[in-house]
N, C-alpha and C positions, 0 to 999 in steps of 0.2 A: 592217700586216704588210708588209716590206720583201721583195720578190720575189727572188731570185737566180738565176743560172743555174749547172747545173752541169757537172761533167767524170766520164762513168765512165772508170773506171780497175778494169779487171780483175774486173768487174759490180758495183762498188760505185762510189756517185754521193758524188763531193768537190763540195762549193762553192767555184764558181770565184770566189776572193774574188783581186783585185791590190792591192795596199798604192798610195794614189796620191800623184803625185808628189814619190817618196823622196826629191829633193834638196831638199826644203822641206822635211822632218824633220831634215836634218844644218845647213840654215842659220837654223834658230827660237833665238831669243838667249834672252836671261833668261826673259820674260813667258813667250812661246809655249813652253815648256818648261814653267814653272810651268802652265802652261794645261793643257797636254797630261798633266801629270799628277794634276792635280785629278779630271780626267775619269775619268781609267784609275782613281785609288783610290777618289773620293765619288760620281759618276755615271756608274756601270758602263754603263745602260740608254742614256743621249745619247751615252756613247763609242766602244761598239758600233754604232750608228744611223749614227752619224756615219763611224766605218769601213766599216762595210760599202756606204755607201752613195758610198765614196770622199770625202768632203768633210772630213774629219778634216784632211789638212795646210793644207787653204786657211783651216779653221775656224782653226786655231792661229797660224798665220802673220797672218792679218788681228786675230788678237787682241794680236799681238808689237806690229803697229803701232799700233794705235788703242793700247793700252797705253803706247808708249815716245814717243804725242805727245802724251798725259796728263800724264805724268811729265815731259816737257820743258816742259811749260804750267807747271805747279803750281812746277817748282821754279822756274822763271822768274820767276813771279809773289813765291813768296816773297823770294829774291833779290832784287827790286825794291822790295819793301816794306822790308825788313830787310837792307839792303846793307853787306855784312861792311866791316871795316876795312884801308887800303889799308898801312898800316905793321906791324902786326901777323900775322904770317904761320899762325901757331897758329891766331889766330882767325879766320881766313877760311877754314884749311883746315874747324876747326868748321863753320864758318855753312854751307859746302858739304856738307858731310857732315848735317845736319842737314836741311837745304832735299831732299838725295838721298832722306834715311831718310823725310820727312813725304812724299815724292812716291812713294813706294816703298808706303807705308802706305793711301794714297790708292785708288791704282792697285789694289791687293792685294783689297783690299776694294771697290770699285766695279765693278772688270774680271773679274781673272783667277778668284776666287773667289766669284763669283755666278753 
């Protein structure tokens, strides 16, 4: 049971909830956005916990990173194994877009959506 404190207000008691650290909400990129909303639609119960207990933007934002040095591992890695063609511009723009989409795919399924 997560304790709170409250605030009456005109003999009725509000929970003093604070939304914490609001500027780590407007600076969460891709991942930590998709994060933050996973929560809010398939795990109401961890996203409440986690708000109320203020740990919700640190939760998100720590998931942005560990997420987007995943994503820069794998495509790296593909890239390195599968190293596009230097005269062909099509198909590098391909192999990047593809090495993105399989790091993206990675990431989605390991990180943000478990």
């Amino acid at each position: 049971m997560i304790e709170l404190e409250y605030i009456e207000i005109d003999g009725l008691l509000y929970p003093n909830i604070v939304l914490d650290d609001e500027e780590l909400y407007s600076d969460l990129g891709k991942y930590g956005n998709l994060r933050l909303k996973y929560l809010h639609e398939q795990k109401p119960e961890m996203y409440r916990e986690l708000l109320i207990s203020g740990k919700l933007a640190r939760h998100c934002a720590d998931m942005e990173k560990a997420a987007f040095d995943m994503a820069e591992r794998i495509r790296g890695q593909y890239l390195e194994q599968n190293p596009p063609p230097v005269e062909d511009t099509i198909a590098r723009i391909q192999a990047f877009t593809l090495a993105q989409d399989i790091a993206d795919e990675c990431v989605l399924y390991d990180l943000i959506y478990n």
